[in-house]
C-alpha positions as CSV (number, residue, x, y, z in Angstrom):
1,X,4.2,-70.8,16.1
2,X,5.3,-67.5,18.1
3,X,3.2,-66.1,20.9
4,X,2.0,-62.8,19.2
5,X,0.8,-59.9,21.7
6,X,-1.7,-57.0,20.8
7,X,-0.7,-53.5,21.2
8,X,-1.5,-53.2,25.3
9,X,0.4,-56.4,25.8
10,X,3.3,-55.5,23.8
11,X,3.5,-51.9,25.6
12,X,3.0,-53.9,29.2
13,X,6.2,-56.5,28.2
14,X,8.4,-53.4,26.8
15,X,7.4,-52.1,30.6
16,X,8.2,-55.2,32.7
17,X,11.2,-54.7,31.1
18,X,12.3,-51.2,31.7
19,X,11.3,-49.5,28.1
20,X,8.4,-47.5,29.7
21,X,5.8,-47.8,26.8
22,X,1.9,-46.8,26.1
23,X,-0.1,-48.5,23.8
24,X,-0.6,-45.2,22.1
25,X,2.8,-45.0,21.2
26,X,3.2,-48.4,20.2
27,X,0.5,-46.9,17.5
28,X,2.0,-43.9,16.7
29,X,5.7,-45.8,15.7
30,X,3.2,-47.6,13.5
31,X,2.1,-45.3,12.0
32,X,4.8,-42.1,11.2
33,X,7.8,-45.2,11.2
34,X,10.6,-46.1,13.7
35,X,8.6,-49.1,15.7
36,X,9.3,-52.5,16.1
37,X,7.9,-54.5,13.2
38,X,4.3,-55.8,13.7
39,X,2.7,-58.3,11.4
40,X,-1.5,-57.4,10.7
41,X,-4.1,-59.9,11.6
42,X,-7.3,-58.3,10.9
43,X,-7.1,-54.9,11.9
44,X,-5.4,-55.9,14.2
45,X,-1.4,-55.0,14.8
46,X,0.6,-58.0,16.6
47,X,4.1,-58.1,18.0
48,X,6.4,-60.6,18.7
49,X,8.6,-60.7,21.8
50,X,11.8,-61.5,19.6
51,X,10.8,-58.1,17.9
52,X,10.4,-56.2,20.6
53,X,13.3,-57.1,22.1
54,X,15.4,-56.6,18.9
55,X,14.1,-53.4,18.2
56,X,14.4,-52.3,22.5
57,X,18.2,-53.6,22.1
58,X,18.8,-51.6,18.5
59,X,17.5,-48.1,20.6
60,X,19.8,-48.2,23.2
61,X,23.2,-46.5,23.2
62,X,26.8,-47.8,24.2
63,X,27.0,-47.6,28.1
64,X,28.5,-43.9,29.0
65,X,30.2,-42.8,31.8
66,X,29.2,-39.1,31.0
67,X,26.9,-36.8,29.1
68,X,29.9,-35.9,27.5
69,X,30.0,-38.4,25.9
70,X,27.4,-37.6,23.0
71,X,26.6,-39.6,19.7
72,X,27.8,-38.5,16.6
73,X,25.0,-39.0,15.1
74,X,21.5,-37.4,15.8
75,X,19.4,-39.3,17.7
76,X,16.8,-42.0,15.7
77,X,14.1,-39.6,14.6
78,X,15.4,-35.8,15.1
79,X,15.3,-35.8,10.8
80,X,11.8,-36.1,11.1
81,X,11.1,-33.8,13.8
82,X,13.2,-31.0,12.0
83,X,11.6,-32.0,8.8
84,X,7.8,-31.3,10.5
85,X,9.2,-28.1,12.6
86,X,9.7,-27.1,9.3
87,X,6.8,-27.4,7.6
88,X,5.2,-25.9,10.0
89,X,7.4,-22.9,9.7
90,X,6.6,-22.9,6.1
91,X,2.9,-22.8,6.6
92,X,3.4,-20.2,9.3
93,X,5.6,-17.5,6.6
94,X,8.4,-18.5,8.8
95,X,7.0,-16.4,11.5
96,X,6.8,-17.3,15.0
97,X,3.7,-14.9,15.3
């Protein structure tokens, strides 16, 4: 069986090993998408090390040499950001007032 660590443990081993994490965000990936995957034990949310270190090691880049060197692509999550700045812009009239 794996060795399953809660929230504050997961956050402390994504830490250690240089992925500075808080449990709060660990819980905040959970819950708007975009976190490593977590299986539910109680109400409780565990992670696996093999998980956390997939999902650390799908987040990082090529090595660069510059800033130049920019993805293509926007960066994991900017859809969604736009997609609430948006809403919010909605709500708001689309005025910044």
């Amino acid at each position: 069986m794996p060795k399953y660590l809660d929230r504050a443990e997961a956050a402390e081993y994504l830490t250690e090993r240089g992925f500075k994490f808080k449990k709060g965000t660990l819980q905040k990936l959970a819950t708007i998408g975009g976190g490593p995957a977590y299986a539910r034990f109680g109400n409780r949310a565990l992670y696996t090390p093999e998980n956390l270190d997939q999902w650390a090691e799908e987040k990082m880049s090529a090595p660069r040499r510059s800033t130049s060197e920019a993805p293509a692509s926007p960066p994991p999550g900017f859809a969604l950001l736009c997609g609430i700045a948006q809403r919010q812009d909605e709500d708001n009239g689309g005025n910044d007032d």
